[in-house]
N, C-alpha and C positions, 0 to 999 in steps of 0.2 A: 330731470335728474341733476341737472346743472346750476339749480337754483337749491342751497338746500333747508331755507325757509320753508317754499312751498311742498316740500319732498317731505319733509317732517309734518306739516298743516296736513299732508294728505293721508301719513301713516298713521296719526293721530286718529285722524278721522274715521280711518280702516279699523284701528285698534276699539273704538268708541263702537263702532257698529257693530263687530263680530261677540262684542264684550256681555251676551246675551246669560245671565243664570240661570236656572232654571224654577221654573214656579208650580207650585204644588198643587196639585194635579184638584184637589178640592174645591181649594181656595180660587180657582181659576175659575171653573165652572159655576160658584157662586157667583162670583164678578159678572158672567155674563151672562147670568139667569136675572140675577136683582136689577144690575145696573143699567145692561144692557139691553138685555128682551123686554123686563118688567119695567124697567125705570122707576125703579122704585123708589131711589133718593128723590127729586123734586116732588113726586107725589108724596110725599110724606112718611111712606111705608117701610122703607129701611130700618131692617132691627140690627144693632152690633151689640154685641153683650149681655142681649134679654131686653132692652131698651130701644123705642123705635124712636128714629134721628125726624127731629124735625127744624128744618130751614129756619123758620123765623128765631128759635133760640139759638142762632147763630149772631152772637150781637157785638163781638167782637171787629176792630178794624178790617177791611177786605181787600186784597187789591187782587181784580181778576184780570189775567193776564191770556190774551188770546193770539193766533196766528190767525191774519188776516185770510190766510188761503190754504190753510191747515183743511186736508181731505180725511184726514185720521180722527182729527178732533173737534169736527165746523164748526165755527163759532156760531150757527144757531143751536150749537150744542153745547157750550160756556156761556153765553151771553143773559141767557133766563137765571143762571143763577146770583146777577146780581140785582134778580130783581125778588128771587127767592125766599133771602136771607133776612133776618131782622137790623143787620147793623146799621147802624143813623151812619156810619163814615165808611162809606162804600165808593167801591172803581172800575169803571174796566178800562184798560189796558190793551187798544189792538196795536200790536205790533207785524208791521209787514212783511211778506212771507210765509214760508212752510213747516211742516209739523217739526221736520230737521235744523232747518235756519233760525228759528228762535231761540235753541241754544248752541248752535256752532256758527253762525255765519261769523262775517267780521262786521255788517250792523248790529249785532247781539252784543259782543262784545265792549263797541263800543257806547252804546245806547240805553239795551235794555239793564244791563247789571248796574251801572252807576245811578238808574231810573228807581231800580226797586230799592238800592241802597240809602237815597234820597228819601224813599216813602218812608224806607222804614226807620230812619233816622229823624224826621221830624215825628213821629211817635213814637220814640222811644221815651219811657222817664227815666233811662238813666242819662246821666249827664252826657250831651251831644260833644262835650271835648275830649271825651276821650275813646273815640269810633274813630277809627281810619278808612279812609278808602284807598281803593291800592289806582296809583294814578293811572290814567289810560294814556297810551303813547300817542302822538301826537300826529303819525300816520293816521291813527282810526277815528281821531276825533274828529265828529260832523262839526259846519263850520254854525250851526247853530244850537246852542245847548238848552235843553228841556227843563225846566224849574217846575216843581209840584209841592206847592204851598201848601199847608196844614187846610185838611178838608173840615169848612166849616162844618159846627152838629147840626143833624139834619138835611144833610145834603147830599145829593147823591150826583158825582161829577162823573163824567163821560169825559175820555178826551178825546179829540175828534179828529179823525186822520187828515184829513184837508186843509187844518188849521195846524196842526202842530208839528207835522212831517212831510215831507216830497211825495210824490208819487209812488207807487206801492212799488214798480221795478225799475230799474235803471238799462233795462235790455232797451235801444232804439233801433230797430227791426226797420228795413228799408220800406218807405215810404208807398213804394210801387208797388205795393201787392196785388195779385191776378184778380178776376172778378172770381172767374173759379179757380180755387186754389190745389195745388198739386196734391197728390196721394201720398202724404206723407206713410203711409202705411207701407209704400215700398222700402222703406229705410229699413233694415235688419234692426230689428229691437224694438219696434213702433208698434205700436198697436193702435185701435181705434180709439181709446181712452187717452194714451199720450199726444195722438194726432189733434184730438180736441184742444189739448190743452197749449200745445204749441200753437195753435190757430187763436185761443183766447188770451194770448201773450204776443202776438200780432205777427206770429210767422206764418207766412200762406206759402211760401214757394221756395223751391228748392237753391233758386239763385240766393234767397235770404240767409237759409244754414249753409250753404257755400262761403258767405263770408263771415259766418258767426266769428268774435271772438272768447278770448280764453276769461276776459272779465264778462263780455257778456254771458257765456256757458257758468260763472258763478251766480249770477244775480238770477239766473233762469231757475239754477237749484234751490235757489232759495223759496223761487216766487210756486215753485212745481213743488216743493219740499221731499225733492228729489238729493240722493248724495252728487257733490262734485262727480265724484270718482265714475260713479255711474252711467253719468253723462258722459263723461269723457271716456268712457270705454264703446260707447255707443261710434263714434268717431262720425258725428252728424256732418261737419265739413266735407272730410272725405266721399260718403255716400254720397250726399248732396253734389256732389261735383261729379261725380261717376255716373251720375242718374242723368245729367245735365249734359252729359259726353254723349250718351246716349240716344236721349230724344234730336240730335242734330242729323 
C-alpha cells in the first residue's frame, strides 16, 4: 500500500481481469463446436460468410506470436499454424511465460511490444519516418535488444529461445530440494495441478516458499500465467512457514 507504482500495476491488473463483456450466447457455441471440438480451421473446413477459410490463401506477412507455457493456448496449439498458412514471409514468436504474462508482465512490456513494432515497421510501405515508437523506460529495458531484419522471400524464420533470450524464468528456487518433495497440497489454495507446476518450476519443499520473494512471486505468474494478485492472496510464505512450525 506504501508503494503507489505497485498499488496502481496491481488495480490495473484487477481492473483488466474483472473487465469481462459479455459474448453471445450463439456465437460462443459456434466457437467451440468449429474451433474447438471440430477444429475445423486447420483442417480446412471453417465456413465464415458461405465461404470455407483455407490456410494456404493466407499469403499475406505472419508473425505468430506464442506463450512459451501458456496452459490456455499451448503452443502445440499455435505452432502448426505457421506451418498452415501459404505466406513465403512467415514467424513464430515464443515468448516466455503465461497466457496472462505475455500482455501484462513487465517483460511484455519491455520486449514484446517494441518486437512486433519492429516487425511491423520493416513491412510497412509506408514511409518508416514517420512511425513512432513510444520509448520504453529505461528500468524495463533488457540489457540486450532483439533486431528482426526484413524476412528474406521464401523463408520461414523461427526464433529460437536459447539463442535470442535468457532462460524462460528468473525464479532461483533453492538448490537443496528433498528427494521427496513436500505435499504441497497442504497449502490452502493448492491443488494437485498447481502442486505440479510449482515442482516443474523447481519448488519441492516448503523451506523453498518459506523464503519466496515478492520479485520471485512475479516471475512465477508469469511463468504459471497465473495473476500476481492471485498469488499473492495465496500467502505461500506464510503457509509455508506455519506448515514448517509444525512438522518440528
Amino acid at each position: 500500500m506504501d508503494d503507489e507504482d505497485k498499488l496502481l500495476n496491481f488495480l490495473r491488473m484487477e481492473k483488466w481481469i474483472n473487465d469481462l463483456p459479455d459474448q453471445a450466447g450463439e456465437c460462443y457455441r459456434q466457437f467451440v463446436k468449429d474451433l474447438y471440438q471440430q477444429n475445423k480451421l486447420i483442417k480446412n473446413e471453417l465456413v465464415l460468410g458461405g465461404q470455407t477459410v483455407h490456410l494456404k490463401n493466407l499469403t499475406m506477412p505472419a508473425l505468430t506470436i506464442y506463450a512459451s507455457e501458456d496452459h490456455l493456448v499451448p503452443p502445440s496449439s499455435t505452432k502448426p499454424l505457421n506451418e498452415a498458412i501459404g505466406s513465403k514471409d512467415k514467424q513464430l514468436y515464443e515468448f516466455p511465460g503465461g497466457h496472462i504474462g505475455v500482455f501484462t508482465g513487465r517483460r511484455s512490456q519491455a520486449e514484446l511490444g517494441p518486437t512486433i513494432f519492429e516487425w511491423l515497421a520493416t513491412r510497412d510501405q509506408a514511409a518508416p519516418a514517420q512511425i513512432v515508437a513510444h520509448p520504453v523506460p529505461e528500468s524495463q529495458q533488457r540489457p540486450e535488444k532483439k533486431n528482426l531484419s526484413p524476412v528474406p522471400e521464401n523463408h520461414d524464420q523461427s526464433i529460437s529461445d536459447t539463442q535470442k533470450r535468457p532462460a524462460l524464468t528468473e525464479v532461483e528456487p533453492s538448490p537443496s530440494a528433498a528427494t521427496s518433495p513436500d505435499d504441497f497440497k497442504k497449502i490452502n489454495g493448492i491443488g494437485p495441478s498447481l502442486a505440479e507446476k510449482l515442482h516443474a518450476q523447481g519448488f519441492h519443499t516448503f523451506a523453498q516458499l518459506a523464503q519466496i520473494t515478492d520479485a520471485q512471486l512475479e516471475t512465477l505468474s508469469e511463468a504459471l500465467g497465473f495473476s500476481l494478485a492471485r498469488l499473492q492472496k495465496l500467502n505461500l510464505a506464510e503457509q509455508a512457514r506455519q506448515l514448517l512450525a509444525e512438522t518440528k
